[in-house]
C-alpha positions as CSV (number, residue, x, y, z in Angstrom):
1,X,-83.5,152.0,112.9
2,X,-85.2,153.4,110.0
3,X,-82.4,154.7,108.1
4,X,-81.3,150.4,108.0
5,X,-84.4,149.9,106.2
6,X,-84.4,152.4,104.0
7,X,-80.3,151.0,103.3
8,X,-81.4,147.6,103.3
9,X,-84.4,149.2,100.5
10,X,-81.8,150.8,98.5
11,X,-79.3,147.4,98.6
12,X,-82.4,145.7,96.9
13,X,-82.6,148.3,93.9
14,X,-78.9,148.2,93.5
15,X,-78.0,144.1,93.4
16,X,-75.0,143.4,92.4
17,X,-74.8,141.1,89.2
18,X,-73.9,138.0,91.4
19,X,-76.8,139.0,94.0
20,X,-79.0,139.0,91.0
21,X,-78.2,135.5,89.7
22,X,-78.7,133.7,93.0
23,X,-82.1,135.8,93.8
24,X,-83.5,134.8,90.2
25,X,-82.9,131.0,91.5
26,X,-84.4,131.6,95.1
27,X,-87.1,134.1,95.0
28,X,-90.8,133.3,94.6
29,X,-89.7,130.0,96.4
30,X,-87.7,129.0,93.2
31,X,-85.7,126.8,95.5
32,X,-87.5,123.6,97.1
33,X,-90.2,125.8,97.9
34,X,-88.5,127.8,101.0
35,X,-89.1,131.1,101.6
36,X,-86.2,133.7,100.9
37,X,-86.1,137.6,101.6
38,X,-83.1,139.8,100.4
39,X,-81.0,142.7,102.1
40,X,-82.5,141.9,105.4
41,X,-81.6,143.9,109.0
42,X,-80.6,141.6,111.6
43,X,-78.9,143.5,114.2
44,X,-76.9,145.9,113.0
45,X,-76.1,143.9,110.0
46,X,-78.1,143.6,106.4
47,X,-77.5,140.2,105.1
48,X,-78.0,139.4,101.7
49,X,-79.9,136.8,102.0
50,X,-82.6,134.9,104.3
51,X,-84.8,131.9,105.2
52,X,-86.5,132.0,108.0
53,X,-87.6,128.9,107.9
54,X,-84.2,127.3,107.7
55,X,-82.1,129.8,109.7
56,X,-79.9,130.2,107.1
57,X,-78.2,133.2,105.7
58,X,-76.6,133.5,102.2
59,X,-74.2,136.1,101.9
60,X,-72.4,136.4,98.3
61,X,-68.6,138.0,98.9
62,X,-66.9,140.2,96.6
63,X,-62.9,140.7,96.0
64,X,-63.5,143.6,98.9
65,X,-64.3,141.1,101.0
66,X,-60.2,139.2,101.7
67,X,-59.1,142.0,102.6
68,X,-57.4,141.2,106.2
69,X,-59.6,144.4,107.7
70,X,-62.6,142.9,106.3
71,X,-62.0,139.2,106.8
72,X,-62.2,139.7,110.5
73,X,-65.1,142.1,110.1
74,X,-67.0,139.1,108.3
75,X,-65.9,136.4,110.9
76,X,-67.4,139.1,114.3
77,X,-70.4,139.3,111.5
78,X,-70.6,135.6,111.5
79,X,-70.0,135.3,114.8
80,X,-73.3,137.5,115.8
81,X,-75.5,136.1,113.3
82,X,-74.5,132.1,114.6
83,X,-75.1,133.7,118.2
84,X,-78.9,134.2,116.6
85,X,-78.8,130.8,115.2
86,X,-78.4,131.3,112.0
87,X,-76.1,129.2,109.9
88,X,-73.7,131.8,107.0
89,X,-73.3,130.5,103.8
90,X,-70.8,132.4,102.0
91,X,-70.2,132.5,98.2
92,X,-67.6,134.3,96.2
93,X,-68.8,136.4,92.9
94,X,-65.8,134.4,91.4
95,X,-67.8,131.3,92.0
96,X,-71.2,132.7,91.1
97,X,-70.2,133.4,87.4
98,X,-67.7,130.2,87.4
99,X,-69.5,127.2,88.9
100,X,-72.6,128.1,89.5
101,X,-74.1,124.2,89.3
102,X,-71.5,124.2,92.4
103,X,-73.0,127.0,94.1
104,X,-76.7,125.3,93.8
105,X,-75.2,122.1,95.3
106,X,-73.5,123.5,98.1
107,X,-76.8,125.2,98.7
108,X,-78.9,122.4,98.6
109,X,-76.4,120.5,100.8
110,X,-76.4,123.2,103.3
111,X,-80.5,122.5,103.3
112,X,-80.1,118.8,103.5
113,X,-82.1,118.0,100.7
C-alpha cells in the first residue's frame, strides 16, 4: 500500500503538461469552489483527478491510451471506479492544448452548473 502513495507522490512531481493545465484551473478550488485532489489511490488505481464532493474523477488520456490493450484496460478501470460511484470524465491531451474552453464546458456540464 505504501509503495501507491509514494507512486501516486511521485505522479504529482512529474505532471504531464496537460495534467498541469487542467490542475492550474481546478486546484485551490479554482473551479466553482469544489474541492479537487490529484494522483489519487482508489483501489488499485491512481486517478488523476478527484472531487470528493462530486464523485467525480477526471482522468486526462494520452496517445498511449487507444491502443486496443489499453482501451480495454481503461474501460475494467472505469468499470471499478463507477462500481465506487464515481462518475470518469475522460479528456484527450489533443483536446487539452486544442479546445480547452471545450474541455471547461464539458466539465462544468459534467457538474451541472
Amino acid at each position: 500500500m505504501e509503495y501507491k502513495y509514494k507512486l501516486a507522490r511521485n505522479l504529482r512531481k512529474n505532471s504531464t503538461k496537460e495534467e498541469y493545465i487542467i490542475w492550474q484551473i481546478l486546484r485551490n478550488r479554482n473551479f466553482f469552489n469544489l474541492k479537487f485532489k490529484r494522483q489519487v489511490p482508489i483501489g488499485k488505481y491512481i486517478v488523476d483527478f478527484l472531487c470528493e464532493e462530486k464523485n467525480i474523477i477526471i482522468e486526462i488520456d494520452g496517445g498511449q491510451h487507444n491502443s486496443d490493450v489499453n482501451i480495454i484496460k481503461d474501460e475494467e478501470r472505469t468499470k471499478f471506479l463507477e462500481s465506487k460511484g464515481y462518475k470518469v470524465i475522460r479528456f484527450w491531451n489533443n483536446d487539452i492544448n486544442n479546445n480547452l474552453d471545450g474541455v471547461y464546458q464539458q466539465l462544468m456540464d459534467y457538474i451541472n452548473l
